[in-house]
C-alpha positions in Angstrom: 12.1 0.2 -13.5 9.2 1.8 -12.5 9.6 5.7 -11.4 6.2 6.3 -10.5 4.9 6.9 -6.8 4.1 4.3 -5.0 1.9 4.8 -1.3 0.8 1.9 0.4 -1.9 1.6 3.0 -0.7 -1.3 5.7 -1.4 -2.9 9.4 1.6 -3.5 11.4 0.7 -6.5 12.1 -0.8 -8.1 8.8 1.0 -10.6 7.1 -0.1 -9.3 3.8 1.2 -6.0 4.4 4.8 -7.7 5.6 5.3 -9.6 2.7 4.2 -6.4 0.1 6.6 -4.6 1.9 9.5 -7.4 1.9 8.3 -7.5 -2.4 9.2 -4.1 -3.0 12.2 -3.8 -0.8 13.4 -7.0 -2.6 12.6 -5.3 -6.0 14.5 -2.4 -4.7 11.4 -0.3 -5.5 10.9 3.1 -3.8 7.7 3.4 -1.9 6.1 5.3 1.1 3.7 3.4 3.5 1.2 4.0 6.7 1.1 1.7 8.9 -2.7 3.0 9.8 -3.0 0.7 13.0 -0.2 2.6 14.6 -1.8 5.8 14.3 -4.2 7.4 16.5 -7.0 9.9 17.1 -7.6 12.2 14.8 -4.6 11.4 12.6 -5.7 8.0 12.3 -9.3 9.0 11.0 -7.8 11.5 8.6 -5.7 8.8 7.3 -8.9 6.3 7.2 -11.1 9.1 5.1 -8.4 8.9 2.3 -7.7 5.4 2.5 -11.4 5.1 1.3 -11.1 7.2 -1.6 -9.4 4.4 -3.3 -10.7 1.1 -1.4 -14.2 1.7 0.6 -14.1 -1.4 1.9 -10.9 -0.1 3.8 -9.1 -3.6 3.7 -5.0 -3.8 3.9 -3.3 -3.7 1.6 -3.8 -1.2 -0.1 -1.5 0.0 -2.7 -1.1 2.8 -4.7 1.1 2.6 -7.9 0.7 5.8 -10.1 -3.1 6.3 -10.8 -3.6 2.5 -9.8 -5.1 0.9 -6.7 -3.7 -2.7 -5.8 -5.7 -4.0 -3.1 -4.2 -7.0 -1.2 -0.7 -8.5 -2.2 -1.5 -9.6 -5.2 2.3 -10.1 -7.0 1.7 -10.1 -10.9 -0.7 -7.1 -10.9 2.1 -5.4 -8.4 4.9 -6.5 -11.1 2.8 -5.3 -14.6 2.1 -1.7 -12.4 5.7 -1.1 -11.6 6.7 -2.5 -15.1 8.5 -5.3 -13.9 
């Protein structure tokens, strides 16, 4: 099992998001997320500026596993990062 950090950038409301979330909860994997929509101000564009050091685009989700950036809930790339 993977014991790297894991920080996930995520919309309340996406689908996407729900269902990485529900993956790594159901792989009983450790991870930290933002739920940027839910922010505000100037919190919320701090947050925004580093999401884009890892995904211009800004898109959700967007998952950071170690030194690698998962964008979207794409399963087998999330499995073969956390060494599953």
């Amino acid at each position: 099992m993977s014991e790297k950090e894991i920080n996930m950038y995520t919309l309340s409301t996406c689908s996407h998001c729900k269902a990485t979330k529900k993956f790594m909860s159901d792989c009983n994997v450790k991870y930290d997320f933002i739920d940027v929509d839910l922010l505000e101000g100037e919190e919320q564009r701090a947050i925004i500026d580093d999401l884009k050091k890892y995904n211009p685009r800004c898109s959700f989700p967007t998952i950071i596993i170690g030194d690698r950036v998962i964008v979207g809930f794409k399963e087998d790339e999330i499995r073969e990062a956390l060494g599953l």
